[in-house]
C-alpha positions as CSV (number, residue, x, y, z in Angstrom):
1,X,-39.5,18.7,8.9
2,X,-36.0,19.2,9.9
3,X,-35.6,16.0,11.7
4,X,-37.4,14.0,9.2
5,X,-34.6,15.3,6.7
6,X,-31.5,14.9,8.8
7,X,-32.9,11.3,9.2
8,X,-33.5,10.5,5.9
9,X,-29.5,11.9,5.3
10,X,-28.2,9.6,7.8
11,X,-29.9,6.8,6.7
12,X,-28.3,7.4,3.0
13,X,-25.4,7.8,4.4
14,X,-25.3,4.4,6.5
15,X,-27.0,2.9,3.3
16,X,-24.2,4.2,0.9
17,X,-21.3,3.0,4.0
18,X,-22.9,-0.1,4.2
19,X,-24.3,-1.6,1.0
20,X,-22.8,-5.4,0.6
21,X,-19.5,-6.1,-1.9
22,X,-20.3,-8.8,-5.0
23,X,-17.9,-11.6,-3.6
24,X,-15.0,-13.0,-5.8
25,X,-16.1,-15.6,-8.0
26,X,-13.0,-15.8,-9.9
27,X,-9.5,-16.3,-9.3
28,X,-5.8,-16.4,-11.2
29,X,-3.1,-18.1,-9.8
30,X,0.4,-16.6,-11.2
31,X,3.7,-18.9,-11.3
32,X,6.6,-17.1,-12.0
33,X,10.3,-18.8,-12.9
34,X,12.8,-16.2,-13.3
35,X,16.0,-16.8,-15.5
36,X,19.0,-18.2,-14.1
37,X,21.0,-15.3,-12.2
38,X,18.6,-13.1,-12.1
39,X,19.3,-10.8,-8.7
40,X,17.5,-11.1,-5.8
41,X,16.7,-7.2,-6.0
42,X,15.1,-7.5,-9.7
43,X,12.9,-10.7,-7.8
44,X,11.8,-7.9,-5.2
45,X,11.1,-5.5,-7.4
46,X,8.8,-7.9,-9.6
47,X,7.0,-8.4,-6.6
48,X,6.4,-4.9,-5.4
49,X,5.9,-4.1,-9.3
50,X,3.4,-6.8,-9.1
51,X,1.5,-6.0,-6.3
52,X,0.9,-2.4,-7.3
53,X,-1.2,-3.6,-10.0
54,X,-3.9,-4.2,-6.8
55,X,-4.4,-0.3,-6.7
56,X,-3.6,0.7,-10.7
57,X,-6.5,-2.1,-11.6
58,X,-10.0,-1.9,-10.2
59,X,-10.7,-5.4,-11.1
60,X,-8.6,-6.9,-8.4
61,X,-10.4,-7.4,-5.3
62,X,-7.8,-9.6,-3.5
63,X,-4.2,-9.7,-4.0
64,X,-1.5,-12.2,-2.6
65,X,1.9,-13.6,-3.5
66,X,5.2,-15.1,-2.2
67,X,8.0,-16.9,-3.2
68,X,8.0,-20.9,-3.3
69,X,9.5,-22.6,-0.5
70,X,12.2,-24.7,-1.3
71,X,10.7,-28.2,1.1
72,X,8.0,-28.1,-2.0
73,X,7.8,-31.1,-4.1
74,X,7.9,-28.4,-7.3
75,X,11.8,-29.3,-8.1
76,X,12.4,-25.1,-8.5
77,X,10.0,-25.4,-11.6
78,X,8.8,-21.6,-10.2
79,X,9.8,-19.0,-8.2
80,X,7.4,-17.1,-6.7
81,X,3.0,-17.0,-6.9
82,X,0.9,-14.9,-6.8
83,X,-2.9,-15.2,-6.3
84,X,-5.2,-12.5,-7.8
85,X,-9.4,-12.6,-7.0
86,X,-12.2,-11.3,-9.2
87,X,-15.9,-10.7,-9.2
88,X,-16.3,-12.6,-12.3
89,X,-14.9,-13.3,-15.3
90,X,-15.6,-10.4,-17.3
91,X,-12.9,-8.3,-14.5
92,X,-9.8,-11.6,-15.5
93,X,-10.6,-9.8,-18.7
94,X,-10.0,-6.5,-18.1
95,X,-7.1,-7.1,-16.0
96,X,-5.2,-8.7,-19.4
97,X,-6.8,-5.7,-21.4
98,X,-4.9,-3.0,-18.7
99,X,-2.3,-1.0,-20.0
100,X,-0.3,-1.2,-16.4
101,X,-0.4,-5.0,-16.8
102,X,0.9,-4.7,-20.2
103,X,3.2,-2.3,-19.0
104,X,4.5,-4.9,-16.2
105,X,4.8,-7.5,-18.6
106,X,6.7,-5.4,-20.9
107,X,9.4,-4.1,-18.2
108,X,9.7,-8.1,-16.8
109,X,9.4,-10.8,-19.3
110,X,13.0,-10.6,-20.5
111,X,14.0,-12.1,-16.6
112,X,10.9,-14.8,-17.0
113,X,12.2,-18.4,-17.9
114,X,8.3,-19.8,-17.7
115,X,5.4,-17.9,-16.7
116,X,1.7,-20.1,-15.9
117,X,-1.4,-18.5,-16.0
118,X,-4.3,-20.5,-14.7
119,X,-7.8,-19.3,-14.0
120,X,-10.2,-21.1,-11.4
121,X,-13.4,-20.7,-10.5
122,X,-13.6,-20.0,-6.3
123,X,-15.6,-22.6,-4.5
124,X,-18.1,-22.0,-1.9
């Protein structure tokens, strides 16, 4: 008996390690253009502020940014990008619901010239 239960724990275990993620369906693309003069250690501290969201907000399953490279035919219309994933639809929701995104916006927006928010779906 004791081997058929020390099987049946290990194969719950493995099951519970293993069982497969819902893939990102959904996806945000951030563009951020600060205000002119703002520092260059606000800008970094966007970005680190920024990508903590990835741990305060369950709903983000991938995380990404970076600033935009200055050979790009974008004229300096934005700063820096990030890319956020989500399962679906209904977790782009909760991420503008979260109180640490308000939060972020609330302790940023005064350096933003333009912000653009675009959802996508992800193709397969």
């Amino acid at each position: 008996m004791l081997p058929v239960f020390v099987m049946g724990l290990f194969m719950l275990i493995i099951y519970g390690a293993y069982t497969p993620h819902q893939k990102a369906e959904m996806q945000r693309i951030v563009c951020v253009k600060f205000k002119a003069g703002t520092s260059q250690a606000d800008v970094d501290k966007h970005l680190r502020e920024f990508a903590s969201l990835r741990r305060d907000i369950p709903d983000i399953v991938g995380y990404s940014a970076g600033r935009v490279l200055t050979n790009t035919d974008s004229n300096g219309e934005f700063d820096v990008v990030h890319y956020l994933t989500f399962r679906n639809g209904d977790g782009i929701e909760a991420y503008n619901r979260h109180p640490k995104r308000a939060a972020f916006v609330d302790s940023n927006k005064a350096l933003w010239e333009n912000i653009l928010e675009v959802n996508s779906e992800i193709q397969k």
